[in-house]
MIROMAR-119008 format. One record per residue (C-alpha): residue in one letter; y, z, x; residue number from 0. Coordinates in nm, 3 decimals, always signed. Example, Ala and Ser with C-alpha at 12.3 -4.5 7.8 and 13.67 -1.06 7.14 Angstrom:
<sites>
  code    north       up     east  pos
     A   -0.450   +0.780   +1.230    0
     S   -0.106   +0.714   +1.367    1
</sites>
This chain:
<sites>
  code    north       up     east  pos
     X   -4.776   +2.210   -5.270    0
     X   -5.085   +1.986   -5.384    1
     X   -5.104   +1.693   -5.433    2
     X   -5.345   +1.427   -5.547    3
     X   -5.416   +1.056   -5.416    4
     X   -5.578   +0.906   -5.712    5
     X   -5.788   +0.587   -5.708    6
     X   -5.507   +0.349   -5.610    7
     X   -5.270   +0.578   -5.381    8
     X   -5.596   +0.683   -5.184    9
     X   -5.702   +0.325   -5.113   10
     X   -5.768   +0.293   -4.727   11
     X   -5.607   -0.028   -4.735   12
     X   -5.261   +0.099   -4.801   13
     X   -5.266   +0.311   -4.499   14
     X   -5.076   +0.098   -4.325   15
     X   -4.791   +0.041   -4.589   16
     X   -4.747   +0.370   -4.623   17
     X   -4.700   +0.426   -4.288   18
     X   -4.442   +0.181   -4.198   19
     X   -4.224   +0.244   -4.474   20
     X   -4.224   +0.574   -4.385   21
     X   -4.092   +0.524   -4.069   22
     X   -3.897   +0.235   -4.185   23
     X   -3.748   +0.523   -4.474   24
     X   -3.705   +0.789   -4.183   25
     X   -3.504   +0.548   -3.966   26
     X   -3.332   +0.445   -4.269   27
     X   -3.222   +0.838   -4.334   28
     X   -3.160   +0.907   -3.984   29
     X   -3.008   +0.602   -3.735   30
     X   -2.952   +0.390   -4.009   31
     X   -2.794   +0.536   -4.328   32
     X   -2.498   +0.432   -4.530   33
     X   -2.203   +0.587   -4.372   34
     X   -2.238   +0.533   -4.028   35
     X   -1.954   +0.328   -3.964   36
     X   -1.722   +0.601   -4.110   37
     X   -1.914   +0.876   -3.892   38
     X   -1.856   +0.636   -3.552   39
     X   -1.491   +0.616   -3.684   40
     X   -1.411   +0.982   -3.656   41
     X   -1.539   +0.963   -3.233   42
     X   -1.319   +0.634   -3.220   43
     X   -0.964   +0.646   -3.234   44
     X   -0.851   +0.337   -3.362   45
     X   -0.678   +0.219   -3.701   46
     X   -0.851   +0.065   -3.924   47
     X   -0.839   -0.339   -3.964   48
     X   -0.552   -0.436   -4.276   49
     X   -0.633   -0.849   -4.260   50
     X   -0.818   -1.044   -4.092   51
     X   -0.649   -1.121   -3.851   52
     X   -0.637   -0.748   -3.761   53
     X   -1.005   -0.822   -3.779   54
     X   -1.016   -1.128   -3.530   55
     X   -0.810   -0.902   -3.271   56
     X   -1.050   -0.597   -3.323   57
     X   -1.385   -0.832   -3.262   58
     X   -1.177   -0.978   -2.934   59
     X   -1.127   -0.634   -2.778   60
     X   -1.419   -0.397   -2.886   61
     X   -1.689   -0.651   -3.063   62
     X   -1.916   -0.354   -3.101   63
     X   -1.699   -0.124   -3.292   64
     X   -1.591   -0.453   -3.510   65
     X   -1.921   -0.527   -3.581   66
     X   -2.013   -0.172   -3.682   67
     X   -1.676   -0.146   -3.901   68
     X   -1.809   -0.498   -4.072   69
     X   -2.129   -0.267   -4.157   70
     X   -2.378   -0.507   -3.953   71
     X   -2.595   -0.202   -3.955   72
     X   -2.622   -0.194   -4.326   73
     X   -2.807   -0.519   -4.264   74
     X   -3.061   -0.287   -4.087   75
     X   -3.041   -0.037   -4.291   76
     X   -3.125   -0.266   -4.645   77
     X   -3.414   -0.428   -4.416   78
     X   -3.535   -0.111   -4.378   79
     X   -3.507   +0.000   -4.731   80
     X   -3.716   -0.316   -4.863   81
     X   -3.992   -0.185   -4.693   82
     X   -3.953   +0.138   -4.827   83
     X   -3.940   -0.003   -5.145   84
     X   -4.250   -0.221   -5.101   85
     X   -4.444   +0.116   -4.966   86
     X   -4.301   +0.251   -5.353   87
     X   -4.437   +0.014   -5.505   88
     X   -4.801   +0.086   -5.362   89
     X   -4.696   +0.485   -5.446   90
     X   -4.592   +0.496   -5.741   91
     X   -4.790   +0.179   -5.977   92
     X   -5.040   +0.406   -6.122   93
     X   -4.773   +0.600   -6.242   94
     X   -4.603   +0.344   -6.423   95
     X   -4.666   +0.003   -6.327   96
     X   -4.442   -0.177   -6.482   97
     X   -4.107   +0.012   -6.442   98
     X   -4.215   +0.070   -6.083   99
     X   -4.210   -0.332   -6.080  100
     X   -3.846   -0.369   -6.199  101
     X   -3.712   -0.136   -5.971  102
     X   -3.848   -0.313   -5.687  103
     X   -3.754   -0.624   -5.815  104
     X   -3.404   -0.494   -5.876  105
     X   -3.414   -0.354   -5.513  106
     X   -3.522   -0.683   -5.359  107
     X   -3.253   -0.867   -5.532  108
     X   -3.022   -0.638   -5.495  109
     X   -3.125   -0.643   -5.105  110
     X   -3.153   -1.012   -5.049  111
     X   -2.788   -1.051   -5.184  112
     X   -2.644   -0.781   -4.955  113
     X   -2.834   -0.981   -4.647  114
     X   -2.678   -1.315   -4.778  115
     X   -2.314   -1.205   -4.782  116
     X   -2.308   -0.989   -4.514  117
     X   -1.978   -1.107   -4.299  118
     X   -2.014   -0.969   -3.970  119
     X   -2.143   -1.210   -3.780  120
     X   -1.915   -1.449   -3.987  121
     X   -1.617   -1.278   -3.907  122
     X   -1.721   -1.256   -3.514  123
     X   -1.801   -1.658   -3.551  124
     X   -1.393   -1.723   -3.696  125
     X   -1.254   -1.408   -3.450  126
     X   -1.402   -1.628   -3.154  127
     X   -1.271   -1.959   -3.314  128
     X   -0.918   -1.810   -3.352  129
     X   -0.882   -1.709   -3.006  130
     X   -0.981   -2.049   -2.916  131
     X   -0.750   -2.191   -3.144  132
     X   -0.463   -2.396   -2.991  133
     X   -0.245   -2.473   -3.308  134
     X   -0.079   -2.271   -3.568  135
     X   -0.199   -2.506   -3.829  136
     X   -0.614   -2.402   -3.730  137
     X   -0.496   -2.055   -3.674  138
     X   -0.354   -2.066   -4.054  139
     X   -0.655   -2.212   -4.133  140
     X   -0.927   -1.936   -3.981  141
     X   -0.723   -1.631   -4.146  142
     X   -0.713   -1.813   -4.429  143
     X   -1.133   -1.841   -4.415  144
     X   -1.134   -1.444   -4.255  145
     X   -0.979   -1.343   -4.555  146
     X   -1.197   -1.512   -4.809  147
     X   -1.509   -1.367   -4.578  148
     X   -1.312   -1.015   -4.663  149
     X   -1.335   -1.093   -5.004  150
     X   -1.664   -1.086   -5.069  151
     X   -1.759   -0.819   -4.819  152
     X   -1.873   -0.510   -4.933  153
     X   -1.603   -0.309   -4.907  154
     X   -1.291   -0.550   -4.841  155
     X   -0.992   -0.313   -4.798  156
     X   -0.945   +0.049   -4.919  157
     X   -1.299   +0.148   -5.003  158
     X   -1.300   -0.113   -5.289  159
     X   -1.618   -0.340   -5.285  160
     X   -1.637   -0.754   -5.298  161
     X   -1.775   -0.936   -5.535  162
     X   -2.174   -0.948   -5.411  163
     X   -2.094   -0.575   -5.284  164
     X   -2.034   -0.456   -5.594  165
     X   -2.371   -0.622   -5.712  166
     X   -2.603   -0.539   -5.398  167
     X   -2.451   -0.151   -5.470  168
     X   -2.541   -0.221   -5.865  169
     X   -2.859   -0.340   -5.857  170
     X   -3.001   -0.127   -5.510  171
     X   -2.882   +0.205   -5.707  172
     X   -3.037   +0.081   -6.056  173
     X   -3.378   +0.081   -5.846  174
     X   -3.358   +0.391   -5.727  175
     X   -3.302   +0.568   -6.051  176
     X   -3.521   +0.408   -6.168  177
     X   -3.770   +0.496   -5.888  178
     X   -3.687   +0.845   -5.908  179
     X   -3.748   +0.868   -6.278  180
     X   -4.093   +0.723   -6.225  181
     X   -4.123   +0.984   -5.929  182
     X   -4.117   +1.244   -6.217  183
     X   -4.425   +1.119   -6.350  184
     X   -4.619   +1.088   -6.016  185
     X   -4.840   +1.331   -5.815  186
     X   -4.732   +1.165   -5.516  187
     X   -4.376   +1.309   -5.478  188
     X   -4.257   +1.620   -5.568  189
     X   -3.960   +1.660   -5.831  190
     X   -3.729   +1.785   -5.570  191
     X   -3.731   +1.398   -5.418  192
     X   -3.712   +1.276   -5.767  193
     X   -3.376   +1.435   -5.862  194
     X   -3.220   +1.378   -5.516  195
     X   -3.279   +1.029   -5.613  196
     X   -3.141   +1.065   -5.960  197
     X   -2.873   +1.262   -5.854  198
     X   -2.813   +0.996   -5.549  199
     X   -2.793   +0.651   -5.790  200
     X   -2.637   +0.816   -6.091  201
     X   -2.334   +0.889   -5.819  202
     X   -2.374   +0.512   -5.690  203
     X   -2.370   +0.390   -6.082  204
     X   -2.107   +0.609   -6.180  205
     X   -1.871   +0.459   -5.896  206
     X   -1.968   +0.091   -6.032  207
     X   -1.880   +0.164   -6.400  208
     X   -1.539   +0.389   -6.300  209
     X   -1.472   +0.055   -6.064  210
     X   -1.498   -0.114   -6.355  211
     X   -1.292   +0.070   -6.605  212
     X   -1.055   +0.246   -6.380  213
     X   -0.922   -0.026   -6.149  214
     X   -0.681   +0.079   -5.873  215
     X   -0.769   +0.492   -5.856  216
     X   -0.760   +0.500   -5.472  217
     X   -1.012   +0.849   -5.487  218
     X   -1.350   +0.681   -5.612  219
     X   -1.447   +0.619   -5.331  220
     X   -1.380   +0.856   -5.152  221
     X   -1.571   +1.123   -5.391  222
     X   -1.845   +0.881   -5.526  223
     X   -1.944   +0.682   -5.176  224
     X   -1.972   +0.974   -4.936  225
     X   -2.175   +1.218   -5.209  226
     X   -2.375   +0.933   -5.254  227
     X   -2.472   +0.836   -4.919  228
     X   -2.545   +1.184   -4.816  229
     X   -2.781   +1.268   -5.106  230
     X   -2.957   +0.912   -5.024  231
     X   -3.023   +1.047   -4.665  232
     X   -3.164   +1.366   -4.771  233
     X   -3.404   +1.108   -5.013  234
     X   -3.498   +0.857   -4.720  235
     X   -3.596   +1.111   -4.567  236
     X   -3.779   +1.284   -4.829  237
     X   -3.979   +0.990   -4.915  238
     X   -4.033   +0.899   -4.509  239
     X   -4.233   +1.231   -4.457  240
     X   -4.436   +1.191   -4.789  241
     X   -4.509   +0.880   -4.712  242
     X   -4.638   +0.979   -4.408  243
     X   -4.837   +1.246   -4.486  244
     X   -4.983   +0.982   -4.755  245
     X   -5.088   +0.795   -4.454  246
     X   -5.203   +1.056   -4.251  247
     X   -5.424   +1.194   -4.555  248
     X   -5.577   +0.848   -4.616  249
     X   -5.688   +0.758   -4.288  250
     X   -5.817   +1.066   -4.201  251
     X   -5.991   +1.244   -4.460  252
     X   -6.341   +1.270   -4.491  253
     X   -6.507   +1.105   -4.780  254
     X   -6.230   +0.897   -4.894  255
     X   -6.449   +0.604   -4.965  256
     X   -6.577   +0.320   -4.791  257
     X   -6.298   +0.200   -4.578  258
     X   -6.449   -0.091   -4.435  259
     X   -6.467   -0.260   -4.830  260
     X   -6.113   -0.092   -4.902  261
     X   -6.348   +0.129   -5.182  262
     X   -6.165   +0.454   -5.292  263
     X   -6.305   +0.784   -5.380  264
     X   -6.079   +0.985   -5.667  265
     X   -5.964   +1.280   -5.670  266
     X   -5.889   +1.338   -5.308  267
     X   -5.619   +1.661   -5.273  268
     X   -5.492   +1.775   -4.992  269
     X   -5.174   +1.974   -4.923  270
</sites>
């Protein structure tokens, strides 16, 4: 398929966004992706945590597989996909500046609140605390804390999301529709990455309004979450390999412009 690096998306300068946040997208798709504390769960037999103190005893005998089931590689994962995003950005402004804008911006926040309430390490912090606890009354105390942690993780007990996991799931999906909409209108991407990414966030935004308005039906998540995270995979990866190939074609095609002022040359194709 051809495709065309116009004045902005050829710019030497970019070279090197484009070409970490496409391996920062690949490793997102790949090591990284949404459900990879389920996928470790099916190779480990073990029940899954109810409270937390179930937590605190599951950090005291196998912290990796705690950590893991706490999602402390989403943290990766969402560090990963903000510079992804950021590479977008670089993509896709020519295309539409502005909504390209908001959907990073909506990313970023939706990121940075993800990073903030993140409990893992929290939980390992209060697990360590409460074996070193030598009264009932500070025992009382930590599960008491655990379970407000729980609370606002991002997905507390039964596949339903806390508080700031329900928004860092909100906002990261409205940027990617949105991203894949403006993917529709750019030379950079074909449309078969665009409606992966629709198809991907509408799933995501579906689950947050049917959370919303259909409280307590046990199989949302378990339709929504899994469709979703696979189709984001397929995406990550998508957009990885473009962006690559972005970078590839900008640092080594001949007359791309004078890369030592960061000068482009339009209409550049390659394929």
């Amino acid at each position: 398929m051809t495709q065309i690096l116009n004045d902005e998306t050829s710019n030497f300068g970019w070279n090197g966004l484009y070409r970490a946040g496409g391996v920062a997208a690949l490793l997102a798709g790949v090591l990284f992706r949404r459900n990879i504390a389920a996928e470790i769960g099916l190779f480990v037999q073990h029940e899954s945590p109810a409270g937390a103190g179930d937590w605190f005893a599951l950090l005291q005998d196998n912290r990796l597989l705690g950590l893991v089931h706490l999602n402390i590689l989403d943290v990766v994962n969402y560090a990963l996909l903000a510079l992804m995003f950021l590479a977008l950005l670089a993509v896709l402004r020519p295309a539409n500046r502005s909504a390209v804008t908001i959907a990073v911006a909506l990313g970023f926040l939706g990121i940075a609140v993800y990073l903030a309430s993140n409990t893992a390490l929290s939980m390992l912090s209060l697990s360590n605390q409460y074996a070193a606890a030598t009264s009932e009354a500070q025992r009382a105390g930590l599960l008491g804390a655990g379970e407000a942690m729980l609370a606002i993780s991002r997905f507390a007990s039964a596949g339903a999301p806390g508080s700031a996991g329900y928004l860092s799931l909100l906002l990261v999906a409205a940027a990617g529709l949105i991203t894949s909409l403006v993917m529709l209108r750019s030379h950079a991407f074909n449309r078969a990455t665009a409606y992966v990414g629709i198809v991907a966030a509408t799933l995501d935004l579906a689950y947050c309004i049917a959370y919303l308005f259909l409280p307590g039906v046990e199989m949302l998540p378990v339709f929504f979450i899994p469709a979703a995270g696979l189709l984001l995979m397929v995406w990550h990866i998508l957009i990885g390999w473009r962006l690559l190939r972005l970078a590839k074609a900008v640092s080594s095609s001949p007359g791309l412009g004078d890369r030592s002022k960061g000068k482009p040359t339009a209409g550049l194709f390659t394929t």
